[in-house]
Backbone and ligand atoms as CSV (ligand in chain L), in Angstrom:
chain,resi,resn,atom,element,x,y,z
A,1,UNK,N,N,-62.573,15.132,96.082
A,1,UNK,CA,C,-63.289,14.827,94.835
A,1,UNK,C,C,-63.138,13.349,94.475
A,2,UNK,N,N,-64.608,12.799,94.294
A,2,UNK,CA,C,-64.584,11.259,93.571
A,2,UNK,C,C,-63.713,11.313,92.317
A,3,UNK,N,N,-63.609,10.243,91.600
A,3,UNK,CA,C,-63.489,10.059,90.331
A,3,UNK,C,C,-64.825,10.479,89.621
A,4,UNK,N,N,-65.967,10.345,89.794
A,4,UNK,CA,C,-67.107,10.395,89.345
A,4,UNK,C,C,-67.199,11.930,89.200
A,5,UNK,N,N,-66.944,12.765,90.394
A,5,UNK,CA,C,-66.972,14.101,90.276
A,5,UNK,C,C,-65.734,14.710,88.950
A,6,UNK,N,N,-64.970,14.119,89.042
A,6,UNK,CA,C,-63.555,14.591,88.578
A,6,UNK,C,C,-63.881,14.341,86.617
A,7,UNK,N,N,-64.454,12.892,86.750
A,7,UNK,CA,C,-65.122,12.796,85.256
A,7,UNK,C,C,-66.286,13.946,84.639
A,8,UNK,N,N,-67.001,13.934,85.588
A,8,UNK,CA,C,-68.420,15.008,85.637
A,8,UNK,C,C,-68.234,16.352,85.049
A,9,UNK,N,N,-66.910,16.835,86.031
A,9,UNK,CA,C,-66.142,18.461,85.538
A,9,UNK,C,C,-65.681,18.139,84.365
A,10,UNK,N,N,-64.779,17.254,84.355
A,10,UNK,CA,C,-63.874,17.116,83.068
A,10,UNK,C,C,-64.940,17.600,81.624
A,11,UNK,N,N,-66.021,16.381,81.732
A,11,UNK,CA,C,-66.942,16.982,80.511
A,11,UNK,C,C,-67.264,17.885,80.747
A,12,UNK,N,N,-67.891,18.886,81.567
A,12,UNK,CA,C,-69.051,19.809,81.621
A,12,UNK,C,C,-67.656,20.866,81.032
A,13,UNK,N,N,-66.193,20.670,81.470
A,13,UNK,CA,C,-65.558,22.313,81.201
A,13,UNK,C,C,-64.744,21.989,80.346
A,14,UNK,N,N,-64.460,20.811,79.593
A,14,UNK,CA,C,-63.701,20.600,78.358
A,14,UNK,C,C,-64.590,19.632,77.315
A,15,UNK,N,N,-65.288,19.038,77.685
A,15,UNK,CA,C,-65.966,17.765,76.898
A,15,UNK,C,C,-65.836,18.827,75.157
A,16,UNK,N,N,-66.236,19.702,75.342
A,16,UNK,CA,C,-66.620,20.713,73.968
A,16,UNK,C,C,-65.676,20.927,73.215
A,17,UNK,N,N,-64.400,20.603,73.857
A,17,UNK,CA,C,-62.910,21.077,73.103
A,17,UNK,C,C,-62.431,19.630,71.993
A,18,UNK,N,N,-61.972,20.072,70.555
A,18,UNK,CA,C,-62.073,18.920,69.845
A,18,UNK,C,C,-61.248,17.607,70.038
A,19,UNK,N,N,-61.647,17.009,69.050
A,19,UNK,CA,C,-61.239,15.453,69.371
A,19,UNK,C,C,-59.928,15.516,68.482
A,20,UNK,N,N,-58.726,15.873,68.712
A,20,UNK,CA,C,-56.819,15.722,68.134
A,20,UNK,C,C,-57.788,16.038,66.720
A,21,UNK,N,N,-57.977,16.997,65.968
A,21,UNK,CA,C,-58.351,16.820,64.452
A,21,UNK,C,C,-59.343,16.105,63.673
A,22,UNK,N,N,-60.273,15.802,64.924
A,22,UNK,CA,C,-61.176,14.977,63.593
A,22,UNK,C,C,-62.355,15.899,64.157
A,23,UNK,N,N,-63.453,15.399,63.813
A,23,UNK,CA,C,-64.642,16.807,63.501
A,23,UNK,C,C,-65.699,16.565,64.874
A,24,UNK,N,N,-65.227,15.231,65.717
A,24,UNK,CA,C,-66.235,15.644,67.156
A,24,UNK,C,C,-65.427,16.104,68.153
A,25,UNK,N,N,-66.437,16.634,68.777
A,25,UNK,CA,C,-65.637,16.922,70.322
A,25,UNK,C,C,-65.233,15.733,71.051
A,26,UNK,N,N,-64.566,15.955,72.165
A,26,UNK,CA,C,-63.837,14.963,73.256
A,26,UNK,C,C,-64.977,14.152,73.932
A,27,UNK,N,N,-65.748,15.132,74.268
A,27,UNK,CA,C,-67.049,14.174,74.715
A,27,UNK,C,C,-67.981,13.342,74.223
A,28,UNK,N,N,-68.640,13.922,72.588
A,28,UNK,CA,C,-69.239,13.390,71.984
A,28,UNK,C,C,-68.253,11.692,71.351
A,29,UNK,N,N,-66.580,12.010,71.610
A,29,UNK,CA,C,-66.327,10.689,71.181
A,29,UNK,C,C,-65.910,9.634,72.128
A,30,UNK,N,N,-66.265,10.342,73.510
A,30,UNK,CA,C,-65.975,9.447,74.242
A,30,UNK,C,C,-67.075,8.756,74.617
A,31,UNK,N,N,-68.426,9.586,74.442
A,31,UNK,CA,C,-69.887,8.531,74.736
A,31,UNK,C,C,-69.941,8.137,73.677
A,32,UNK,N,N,-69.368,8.002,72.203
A,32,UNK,CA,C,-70.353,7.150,71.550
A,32,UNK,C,C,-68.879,5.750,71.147
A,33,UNK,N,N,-67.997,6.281,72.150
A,33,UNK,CA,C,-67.261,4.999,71.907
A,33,UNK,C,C,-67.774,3.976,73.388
A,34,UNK,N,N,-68.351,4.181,74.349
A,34,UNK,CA,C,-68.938,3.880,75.568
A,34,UNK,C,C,-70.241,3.471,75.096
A,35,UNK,N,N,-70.547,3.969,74.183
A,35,UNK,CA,C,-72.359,3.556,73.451
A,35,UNK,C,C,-71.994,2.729,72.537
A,36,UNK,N,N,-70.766,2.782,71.909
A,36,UNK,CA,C,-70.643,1.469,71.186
A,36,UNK,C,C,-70.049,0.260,71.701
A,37,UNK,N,N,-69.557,0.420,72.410
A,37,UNK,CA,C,-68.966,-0.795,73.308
A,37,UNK,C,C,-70.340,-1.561,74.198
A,38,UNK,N,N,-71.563,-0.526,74.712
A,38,UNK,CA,C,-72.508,-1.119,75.322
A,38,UNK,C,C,-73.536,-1.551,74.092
A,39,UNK,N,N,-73.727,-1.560,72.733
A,39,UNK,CA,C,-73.996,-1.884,71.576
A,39,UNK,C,C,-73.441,-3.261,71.512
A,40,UNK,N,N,-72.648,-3.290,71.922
A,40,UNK,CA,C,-71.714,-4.628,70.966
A,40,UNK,C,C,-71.677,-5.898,72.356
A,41,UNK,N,N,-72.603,-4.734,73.569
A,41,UNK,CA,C,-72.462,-6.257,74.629
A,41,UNK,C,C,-71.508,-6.405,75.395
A,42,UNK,N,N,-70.208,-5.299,75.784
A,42,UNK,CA,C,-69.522,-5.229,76.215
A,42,UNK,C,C,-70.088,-5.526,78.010
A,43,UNK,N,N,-69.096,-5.586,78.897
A,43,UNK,CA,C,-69.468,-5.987,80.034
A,43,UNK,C,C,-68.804,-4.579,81.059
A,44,UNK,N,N,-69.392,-4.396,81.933
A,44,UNK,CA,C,-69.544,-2.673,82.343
A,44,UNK,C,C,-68.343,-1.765,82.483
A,45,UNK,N,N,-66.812,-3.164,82.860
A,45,UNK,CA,C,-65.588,-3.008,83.211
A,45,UNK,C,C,-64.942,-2.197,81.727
A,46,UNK,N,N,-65.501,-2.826,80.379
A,46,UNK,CA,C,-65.268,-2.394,79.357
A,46,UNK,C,C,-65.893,-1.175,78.586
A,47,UNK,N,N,-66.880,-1.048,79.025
A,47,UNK,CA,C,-68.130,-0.189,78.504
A,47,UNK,C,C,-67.199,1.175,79.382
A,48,UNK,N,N,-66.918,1.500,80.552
A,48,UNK,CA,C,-66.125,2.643,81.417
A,48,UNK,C,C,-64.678,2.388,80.790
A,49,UNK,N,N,-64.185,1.582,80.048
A,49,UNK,CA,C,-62.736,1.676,79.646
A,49,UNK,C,C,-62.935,2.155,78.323
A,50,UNK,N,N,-63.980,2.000,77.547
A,50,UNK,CA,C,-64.049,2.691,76.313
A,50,UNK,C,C,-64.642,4.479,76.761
A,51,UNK,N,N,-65.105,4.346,77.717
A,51,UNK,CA,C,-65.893,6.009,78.035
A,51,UNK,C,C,-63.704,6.615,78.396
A,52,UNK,N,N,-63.745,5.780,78.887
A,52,UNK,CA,C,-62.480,6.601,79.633
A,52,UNK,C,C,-61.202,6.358,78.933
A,53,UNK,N,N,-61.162,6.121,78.098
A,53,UNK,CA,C,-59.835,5.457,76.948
A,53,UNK,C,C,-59.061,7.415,76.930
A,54,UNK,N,N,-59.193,7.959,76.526
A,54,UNK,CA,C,-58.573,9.278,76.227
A,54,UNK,C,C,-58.963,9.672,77.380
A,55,UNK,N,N,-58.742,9.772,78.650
A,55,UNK,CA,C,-58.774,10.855,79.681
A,55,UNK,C,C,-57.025,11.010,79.968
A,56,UNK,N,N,-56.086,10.280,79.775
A,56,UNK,CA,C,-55.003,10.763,79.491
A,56,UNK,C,C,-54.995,12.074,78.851
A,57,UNK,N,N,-55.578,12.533,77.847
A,57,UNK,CA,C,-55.724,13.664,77.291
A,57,UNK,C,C,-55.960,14.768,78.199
A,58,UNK,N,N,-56.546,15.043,79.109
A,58,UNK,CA,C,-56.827,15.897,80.165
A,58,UNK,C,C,-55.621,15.872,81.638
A,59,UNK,N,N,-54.338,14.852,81.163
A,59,UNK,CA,C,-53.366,14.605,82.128
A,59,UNK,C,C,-53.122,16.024,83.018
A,60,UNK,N,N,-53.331,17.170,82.413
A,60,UNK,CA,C,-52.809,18.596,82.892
A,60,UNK,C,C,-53.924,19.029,84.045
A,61,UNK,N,N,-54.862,18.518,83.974
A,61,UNK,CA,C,-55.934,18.027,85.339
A,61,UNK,C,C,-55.580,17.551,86.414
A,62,UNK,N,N,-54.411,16.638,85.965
A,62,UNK,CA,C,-53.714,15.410,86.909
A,62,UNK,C,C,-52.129,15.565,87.920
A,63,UNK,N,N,-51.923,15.206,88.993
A,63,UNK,CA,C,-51.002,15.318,88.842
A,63,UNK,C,C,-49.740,14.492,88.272
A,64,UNK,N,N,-50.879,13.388,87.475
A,64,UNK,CA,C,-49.814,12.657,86.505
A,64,UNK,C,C,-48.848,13.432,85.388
A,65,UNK,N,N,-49.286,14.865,85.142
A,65,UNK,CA,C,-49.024,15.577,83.926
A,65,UNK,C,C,-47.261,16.429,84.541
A,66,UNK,N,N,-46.536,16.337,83.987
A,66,UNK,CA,C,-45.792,17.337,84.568
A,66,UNK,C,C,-45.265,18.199,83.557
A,67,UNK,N,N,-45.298,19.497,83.797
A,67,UNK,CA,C,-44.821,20.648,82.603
A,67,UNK,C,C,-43.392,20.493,82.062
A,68,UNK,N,N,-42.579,20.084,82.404
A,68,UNK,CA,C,-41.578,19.806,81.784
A,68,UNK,C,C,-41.493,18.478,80.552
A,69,UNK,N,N,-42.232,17.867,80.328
A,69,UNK,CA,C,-42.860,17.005,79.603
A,69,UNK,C,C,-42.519,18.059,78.418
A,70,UNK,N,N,-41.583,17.330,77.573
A,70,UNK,CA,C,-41.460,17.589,76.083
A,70,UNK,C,C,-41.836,17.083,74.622
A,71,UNK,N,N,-41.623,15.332,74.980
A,71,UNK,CA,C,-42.008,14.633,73.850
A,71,UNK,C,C,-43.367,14.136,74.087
A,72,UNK,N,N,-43.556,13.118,73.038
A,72,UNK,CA,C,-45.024,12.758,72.972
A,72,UNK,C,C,-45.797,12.383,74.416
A,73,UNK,N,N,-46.790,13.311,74.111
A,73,UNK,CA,C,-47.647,12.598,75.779
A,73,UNK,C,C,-47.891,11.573,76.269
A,74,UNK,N,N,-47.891,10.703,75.345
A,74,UNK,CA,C,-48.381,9.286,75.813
A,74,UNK,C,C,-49.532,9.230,76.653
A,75,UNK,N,N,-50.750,9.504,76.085
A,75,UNK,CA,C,-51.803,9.667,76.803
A,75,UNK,C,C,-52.071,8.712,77.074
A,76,UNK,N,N,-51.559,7.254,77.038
A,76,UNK,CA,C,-52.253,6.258,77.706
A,76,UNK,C,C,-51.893,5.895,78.592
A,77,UNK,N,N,-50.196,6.003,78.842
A,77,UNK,CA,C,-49.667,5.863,80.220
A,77,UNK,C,C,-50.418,7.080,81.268
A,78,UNK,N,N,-50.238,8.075,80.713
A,78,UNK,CA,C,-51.096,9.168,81.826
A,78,UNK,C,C,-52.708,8.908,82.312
A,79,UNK,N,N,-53.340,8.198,81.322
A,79,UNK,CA,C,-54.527,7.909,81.343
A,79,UNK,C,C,-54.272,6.884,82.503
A,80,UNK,N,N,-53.866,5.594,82.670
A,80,UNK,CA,C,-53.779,4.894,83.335
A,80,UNK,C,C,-53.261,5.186,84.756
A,81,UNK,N,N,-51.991,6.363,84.745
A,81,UNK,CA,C,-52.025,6.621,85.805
A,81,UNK,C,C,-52.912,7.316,86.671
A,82,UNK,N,N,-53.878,8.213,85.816
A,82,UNK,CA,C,-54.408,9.065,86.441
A,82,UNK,C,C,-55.751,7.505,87.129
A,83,UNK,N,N,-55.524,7.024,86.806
A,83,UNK,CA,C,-57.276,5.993,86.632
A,83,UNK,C,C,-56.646,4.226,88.140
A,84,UNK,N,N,-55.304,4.635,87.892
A,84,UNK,CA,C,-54.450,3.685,88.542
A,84,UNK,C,C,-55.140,3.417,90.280
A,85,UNK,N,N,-55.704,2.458,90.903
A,85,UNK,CA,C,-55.638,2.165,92.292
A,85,UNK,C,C,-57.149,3.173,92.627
A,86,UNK,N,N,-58.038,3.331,91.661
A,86,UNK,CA,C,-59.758,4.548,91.630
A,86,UNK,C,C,-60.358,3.240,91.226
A,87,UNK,N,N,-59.943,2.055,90.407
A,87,UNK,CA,C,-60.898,1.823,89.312
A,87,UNK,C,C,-60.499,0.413,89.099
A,88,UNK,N,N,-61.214,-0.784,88.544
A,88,UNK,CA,C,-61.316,-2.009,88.468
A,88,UNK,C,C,-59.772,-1.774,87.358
A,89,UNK,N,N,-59.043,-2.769,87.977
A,89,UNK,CA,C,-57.143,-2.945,87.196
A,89,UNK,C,C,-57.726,-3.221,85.676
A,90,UNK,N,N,-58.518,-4.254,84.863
A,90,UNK,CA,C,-59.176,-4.056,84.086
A,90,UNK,C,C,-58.940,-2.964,83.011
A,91,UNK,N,N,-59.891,-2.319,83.851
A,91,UNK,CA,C,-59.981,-0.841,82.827
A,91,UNK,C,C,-58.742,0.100,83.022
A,92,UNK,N,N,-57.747,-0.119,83.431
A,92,UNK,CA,C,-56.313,0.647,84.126
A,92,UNK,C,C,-55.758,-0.365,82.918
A,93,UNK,N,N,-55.690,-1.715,82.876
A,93,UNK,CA,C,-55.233,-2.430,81.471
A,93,UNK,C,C,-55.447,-1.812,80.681
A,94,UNK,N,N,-56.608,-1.804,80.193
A,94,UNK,CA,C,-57.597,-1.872,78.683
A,94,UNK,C,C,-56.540,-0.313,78.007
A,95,UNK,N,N,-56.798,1.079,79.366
A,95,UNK,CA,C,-56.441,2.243,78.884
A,95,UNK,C,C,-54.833,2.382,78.661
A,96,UNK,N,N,-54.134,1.566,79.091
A,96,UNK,CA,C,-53.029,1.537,78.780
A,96,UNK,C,C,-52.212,1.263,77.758
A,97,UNK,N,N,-53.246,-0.478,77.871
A,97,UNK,CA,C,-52.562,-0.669,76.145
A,97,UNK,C,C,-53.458,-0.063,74.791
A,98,UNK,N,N,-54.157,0.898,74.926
A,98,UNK,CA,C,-55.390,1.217,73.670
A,98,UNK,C,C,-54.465,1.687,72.325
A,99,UNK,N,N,-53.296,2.069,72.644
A,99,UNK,CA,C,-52.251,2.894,71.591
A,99,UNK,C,C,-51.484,2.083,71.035
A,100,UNK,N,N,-51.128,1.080,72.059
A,100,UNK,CA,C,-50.597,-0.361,71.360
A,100,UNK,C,C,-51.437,-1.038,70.524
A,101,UNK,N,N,-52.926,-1.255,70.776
A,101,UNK,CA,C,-53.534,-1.883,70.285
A,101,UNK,C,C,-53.821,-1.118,68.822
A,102,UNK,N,N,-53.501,-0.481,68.507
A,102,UNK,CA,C,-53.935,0.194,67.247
A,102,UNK,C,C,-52.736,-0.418,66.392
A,103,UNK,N,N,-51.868,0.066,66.876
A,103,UNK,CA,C,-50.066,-0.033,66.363
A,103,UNK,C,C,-50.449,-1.943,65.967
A,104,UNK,N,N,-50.617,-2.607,67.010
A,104,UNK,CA,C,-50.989,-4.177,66.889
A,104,UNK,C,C,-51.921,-4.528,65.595
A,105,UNK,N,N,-52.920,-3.811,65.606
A,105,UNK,CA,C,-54.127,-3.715,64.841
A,105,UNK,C,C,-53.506,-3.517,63.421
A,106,UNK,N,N,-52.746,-2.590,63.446
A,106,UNK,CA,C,-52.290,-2.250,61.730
A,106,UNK,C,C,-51.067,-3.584,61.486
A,107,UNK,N,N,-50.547,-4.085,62.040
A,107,UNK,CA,C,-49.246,-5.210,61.951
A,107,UNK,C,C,-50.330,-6.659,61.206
A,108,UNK,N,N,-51.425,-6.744,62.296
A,108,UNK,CA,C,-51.773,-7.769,62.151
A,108,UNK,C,C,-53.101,-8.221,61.343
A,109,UNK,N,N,-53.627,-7.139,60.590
A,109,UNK,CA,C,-55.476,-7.125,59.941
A,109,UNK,C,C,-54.480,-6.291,58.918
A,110,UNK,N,N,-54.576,-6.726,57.289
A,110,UNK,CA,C,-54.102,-6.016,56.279
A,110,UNK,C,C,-55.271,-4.277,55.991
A,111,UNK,N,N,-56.342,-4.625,56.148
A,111,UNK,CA,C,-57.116,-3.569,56.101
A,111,UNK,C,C,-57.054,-2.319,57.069
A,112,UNK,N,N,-57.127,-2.878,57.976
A,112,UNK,CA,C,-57.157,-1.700,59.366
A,112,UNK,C,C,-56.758,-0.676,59.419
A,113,UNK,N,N,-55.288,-0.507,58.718
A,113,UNK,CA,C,-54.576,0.739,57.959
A,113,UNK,C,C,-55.664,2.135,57.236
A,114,UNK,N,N,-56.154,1.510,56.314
A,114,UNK,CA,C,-57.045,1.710,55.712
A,114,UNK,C,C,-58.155,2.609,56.350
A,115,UNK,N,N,-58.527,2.018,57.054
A,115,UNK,CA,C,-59.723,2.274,57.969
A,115,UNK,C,C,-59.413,3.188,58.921
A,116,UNK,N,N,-58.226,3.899,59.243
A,116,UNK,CA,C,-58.084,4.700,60.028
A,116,UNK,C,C,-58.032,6.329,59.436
A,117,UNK,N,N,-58.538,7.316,60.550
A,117,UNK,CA,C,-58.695,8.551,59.760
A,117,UNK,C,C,-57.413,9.219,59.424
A,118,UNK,N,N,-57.715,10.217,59.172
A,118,UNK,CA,C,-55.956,11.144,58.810
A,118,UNK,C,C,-55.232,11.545,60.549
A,119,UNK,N,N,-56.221,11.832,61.167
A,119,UNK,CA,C,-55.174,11.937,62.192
A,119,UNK,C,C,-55.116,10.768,63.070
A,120,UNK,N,N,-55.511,9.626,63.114
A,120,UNK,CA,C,-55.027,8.939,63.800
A,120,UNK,C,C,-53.660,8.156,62.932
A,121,UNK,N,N,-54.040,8.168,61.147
A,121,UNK,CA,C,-52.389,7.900,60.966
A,121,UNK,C,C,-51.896,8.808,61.026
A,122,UNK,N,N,-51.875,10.157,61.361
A,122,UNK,CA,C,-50.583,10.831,62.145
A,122,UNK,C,C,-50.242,10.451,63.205
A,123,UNK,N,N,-50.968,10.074,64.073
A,123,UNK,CA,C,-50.798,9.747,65.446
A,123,UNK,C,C,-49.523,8.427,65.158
A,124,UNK,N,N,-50.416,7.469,64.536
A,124,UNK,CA,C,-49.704,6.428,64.483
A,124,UNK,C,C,-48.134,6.458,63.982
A,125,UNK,N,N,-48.024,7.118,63.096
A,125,UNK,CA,C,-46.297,7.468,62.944
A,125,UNK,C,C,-45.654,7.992,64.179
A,126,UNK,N,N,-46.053,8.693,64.990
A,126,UNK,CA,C,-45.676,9.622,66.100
A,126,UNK,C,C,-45.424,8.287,67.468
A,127,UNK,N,N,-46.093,7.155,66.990
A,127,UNK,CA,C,-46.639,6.245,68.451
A,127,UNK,C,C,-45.783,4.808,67.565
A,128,UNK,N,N,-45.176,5.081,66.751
A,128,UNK,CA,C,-43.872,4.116,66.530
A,128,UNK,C,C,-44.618,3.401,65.164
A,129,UNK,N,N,-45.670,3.374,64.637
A,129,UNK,CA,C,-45.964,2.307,63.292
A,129,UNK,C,C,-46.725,1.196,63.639
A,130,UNK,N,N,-46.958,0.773,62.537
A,130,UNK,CA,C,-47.467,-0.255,62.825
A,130,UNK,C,C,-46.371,-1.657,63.321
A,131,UNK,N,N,-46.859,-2.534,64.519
A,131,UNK,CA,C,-45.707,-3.320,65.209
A,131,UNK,C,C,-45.359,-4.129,64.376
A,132,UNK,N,N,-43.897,-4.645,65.051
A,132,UNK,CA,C,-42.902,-5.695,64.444
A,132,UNK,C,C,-43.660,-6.895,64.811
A,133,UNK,N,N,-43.313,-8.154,64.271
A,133,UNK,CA,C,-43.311,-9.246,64.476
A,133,UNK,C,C,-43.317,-9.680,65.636
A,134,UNK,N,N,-42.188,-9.287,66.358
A,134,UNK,CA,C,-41.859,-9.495,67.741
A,134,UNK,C,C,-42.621,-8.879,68.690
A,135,UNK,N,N,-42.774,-7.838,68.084
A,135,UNK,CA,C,-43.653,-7.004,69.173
A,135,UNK,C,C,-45.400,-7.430,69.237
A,136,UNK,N,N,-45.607,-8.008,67.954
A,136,UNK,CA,C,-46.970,-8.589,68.438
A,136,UNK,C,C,-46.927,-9.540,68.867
A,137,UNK,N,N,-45.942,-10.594,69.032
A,137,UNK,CA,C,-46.218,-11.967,69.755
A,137,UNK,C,C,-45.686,-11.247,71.560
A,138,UNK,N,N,-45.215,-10.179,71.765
A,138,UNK,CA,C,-45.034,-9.534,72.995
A,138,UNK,C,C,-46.227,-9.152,73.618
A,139,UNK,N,N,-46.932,-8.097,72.704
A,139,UNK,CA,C,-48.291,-7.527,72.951
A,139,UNK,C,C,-49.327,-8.764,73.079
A,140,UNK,N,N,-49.686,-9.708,72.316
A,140,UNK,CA,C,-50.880,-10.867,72.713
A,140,UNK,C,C,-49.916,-11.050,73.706
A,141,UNK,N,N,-49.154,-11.629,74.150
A,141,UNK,CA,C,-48.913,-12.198,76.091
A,141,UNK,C,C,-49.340,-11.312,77.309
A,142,UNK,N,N,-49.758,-9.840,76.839
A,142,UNK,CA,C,-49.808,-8.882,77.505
A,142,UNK,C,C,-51.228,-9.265,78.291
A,143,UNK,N,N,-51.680,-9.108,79.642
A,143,UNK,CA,C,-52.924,-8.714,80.362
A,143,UNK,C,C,-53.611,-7.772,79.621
A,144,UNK,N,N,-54.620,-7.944,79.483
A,144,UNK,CA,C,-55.892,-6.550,79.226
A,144,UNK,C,C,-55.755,-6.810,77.641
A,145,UNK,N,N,-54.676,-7.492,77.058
A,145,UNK,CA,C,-54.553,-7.236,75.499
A,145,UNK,C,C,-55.636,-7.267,74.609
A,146,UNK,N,N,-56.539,-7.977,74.682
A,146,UNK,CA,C,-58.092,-8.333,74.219
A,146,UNK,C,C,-58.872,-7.118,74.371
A,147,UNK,N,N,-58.799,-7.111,75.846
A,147,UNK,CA,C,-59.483,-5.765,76.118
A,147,UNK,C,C,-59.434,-4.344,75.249
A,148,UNK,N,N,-58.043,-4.410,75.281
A,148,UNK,CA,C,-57.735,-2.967,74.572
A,148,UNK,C,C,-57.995,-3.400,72.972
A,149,UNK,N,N,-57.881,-4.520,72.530
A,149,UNK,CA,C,-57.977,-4.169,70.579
A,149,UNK,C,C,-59.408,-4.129,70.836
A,150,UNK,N,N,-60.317,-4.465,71.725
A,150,UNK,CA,C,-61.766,-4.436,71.582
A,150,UNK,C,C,-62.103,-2.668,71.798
A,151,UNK,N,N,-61.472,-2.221,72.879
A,151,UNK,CA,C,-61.662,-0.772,72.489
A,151,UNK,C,C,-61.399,0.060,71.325
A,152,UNK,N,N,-59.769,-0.349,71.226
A,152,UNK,CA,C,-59.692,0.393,69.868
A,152,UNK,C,C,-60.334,0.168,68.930
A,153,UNK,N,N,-61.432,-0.685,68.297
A,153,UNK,CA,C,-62.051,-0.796,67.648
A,153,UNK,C,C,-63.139,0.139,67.546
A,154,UNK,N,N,-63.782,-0.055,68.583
A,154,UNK,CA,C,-64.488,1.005,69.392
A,154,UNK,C,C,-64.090,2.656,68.319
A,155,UNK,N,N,-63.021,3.001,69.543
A,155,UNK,CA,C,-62.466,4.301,69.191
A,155,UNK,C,C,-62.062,4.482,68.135
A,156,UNK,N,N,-61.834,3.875,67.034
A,156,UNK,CA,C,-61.449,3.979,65.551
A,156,UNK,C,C,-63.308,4.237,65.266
A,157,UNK,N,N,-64.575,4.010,65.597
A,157,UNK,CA,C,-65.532,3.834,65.102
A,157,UNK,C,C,-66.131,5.588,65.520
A,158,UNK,N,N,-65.439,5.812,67.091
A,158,UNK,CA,C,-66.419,6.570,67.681
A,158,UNK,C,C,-66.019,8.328,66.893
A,159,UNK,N,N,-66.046,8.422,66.025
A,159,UNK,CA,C,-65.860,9.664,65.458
A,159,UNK,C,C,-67.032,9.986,64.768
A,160,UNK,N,N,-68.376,9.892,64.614
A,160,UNK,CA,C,-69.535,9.975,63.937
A,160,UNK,C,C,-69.904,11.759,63.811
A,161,UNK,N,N,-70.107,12.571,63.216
A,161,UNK,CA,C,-70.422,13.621,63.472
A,161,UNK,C,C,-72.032,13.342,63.504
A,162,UNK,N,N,-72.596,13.940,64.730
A,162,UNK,CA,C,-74.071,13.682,64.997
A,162,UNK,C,C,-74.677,12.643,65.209
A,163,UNK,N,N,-73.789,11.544,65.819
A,163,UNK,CA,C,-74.152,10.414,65.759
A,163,UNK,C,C,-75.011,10.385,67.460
A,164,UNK,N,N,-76.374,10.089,67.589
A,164,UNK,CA,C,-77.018,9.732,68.778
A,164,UNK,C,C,-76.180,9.073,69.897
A,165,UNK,N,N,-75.936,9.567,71.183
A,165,UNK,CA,C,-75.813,8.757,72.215
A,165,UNK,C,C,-76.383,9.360,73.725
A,166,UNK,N,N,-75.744,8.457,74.311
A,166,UNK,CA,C,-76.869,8.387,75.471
A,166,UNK,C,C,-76.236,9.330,76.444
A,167,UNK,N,N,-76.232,10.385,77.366
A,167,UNK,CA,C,-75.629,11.614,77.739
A,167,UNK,C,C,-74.864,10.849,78.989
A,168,UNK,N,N,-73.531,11.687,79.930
A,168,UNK,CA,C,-72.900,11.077,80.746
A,168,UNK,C,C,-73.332,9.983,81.630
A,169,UNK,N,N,-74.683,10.854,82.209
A,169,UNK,CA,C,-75.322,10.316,83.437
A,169,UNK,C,C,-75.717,8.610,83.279
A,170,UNK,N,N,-75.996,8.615,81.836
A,170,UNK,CA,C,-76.405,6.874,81.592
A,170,UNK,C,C,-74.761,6.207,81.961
A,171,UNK,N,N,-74.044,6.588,82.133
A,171,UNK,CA,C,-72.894,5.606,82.357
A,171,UNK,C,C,-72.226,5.766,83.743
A,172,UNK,N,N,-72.732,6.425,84.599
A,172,UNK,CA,C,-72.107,7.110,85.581
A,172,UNK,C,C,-72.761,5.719,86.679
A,173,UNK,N,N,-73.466,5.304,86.600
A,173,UNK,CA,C,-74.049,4.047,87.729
A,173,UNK,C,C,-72.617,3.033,87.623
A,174,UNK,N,N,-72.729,2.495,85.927
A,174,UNK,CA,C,-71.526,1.413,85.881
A,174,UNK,C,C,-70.521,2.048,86.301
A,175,UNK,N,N,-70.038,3.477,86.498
A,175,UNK,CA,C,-68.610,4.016,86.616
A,175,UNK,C,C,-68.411,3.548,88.085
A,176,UNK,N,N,-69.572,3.973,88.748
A,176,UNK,CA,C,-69.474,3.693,89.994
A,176,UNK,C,C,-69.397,2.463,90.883
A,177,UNK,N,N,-69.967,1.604,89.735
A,177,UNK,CA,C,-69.951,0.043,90.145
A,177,UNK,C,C,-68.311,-0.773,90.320
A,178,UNK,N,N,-67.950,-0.002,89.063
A,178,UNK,CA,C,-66.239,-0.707,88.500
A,178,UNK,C,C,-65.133,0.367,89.664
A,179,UNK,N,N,-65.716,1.127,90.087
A,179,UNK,CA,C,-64.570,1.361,91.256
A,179,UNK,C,C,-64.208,1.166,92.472
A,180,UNK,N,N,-63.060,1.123,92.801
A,180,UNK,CA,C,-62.504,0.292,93.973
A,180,UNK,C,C,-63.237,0.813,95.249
L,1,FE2,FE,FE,-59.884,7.808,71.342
């Protein structure tokens, strides 16, 4: 199985299952965070890192997932591994740091807090707070760091209930372009 195939199943036999508590499904928020990233001009490496930002979530697909796994999933390390040495390093960045970049996002924009739904500030208590001082002059030195606050932006947006987007297949050419 491609990656392309492996994405393909993923939606067709979970895409429907919800998004951690907020009111779209997994799929509907992963194309319209991929439709908003290709909205905003993103470039194709980014446009497949916003489609694929939460496939960590499906780690139990992977054999990145292992059942003895107790504490928080850390779906972005799993995401990345599962996506690790398939896919332009890029988008293996972008999905890695997307959880940091939120945590970054609330340290450093007084509003952003604000702007996030109820469960992603649950999430965010669970994924350490918003960062220290130190830790954001750590995080900007980071590779992909740009990348990822440009997604999370994204993914803080892509929760629309009924919001129009464009179905898998429109993104499945670039998926195929950005892999190794
Ligand atoms: Fe997300």
């Amino acid at each position: 199985m491609t990656l392309v195939d492996l994405v393909v199943d993923i939606f067709e036999r979970r895409g429907a299952e919800s998004y951690l508590g907020e009111d779209v499904t997994m799929s509907e928020h992963m194309l319209q965070a991929a439709a908003l990233a290709e909205a905003d001009g993103a470039d194709e490496a980014l446009v497949i890192g916003a489609l694929l930002h939460d496939i960590g979530h499906y780690a139990d697909e992977f054999s990145a997932y292992s059942p003895t796994d107790v504490i928080d999933k850390r779906h972005e390390i799993s995401g990345a591994a599962i996506l690790e040495g398939l896919i332009d390093p890029r988008v293996v960045g972008a999905v890695r740091l997307h959880v940091a970049a939120k945590r970054y996002l609330c340290a450093v924009e007084p509003d952003y807090f604000s702007r996030l739904s109820a469960a992603s500030v649950h999430t965010l208590e669970l994924q350490g707070g918003p960062m220290t001082p130190d830790e954001v002059v750590e995080f900007e030195s980071r590779d992909g760091a740009l990348d990822a606050v440009r997604i999370r932006r994204w993914d803080e947006q892509a929760k629309v209930v009924g919001a129009k987007t464009p179905p898998l297949g429109h993104f499945l050419p670039s998926l195929r372009r950005v892999m190794l």
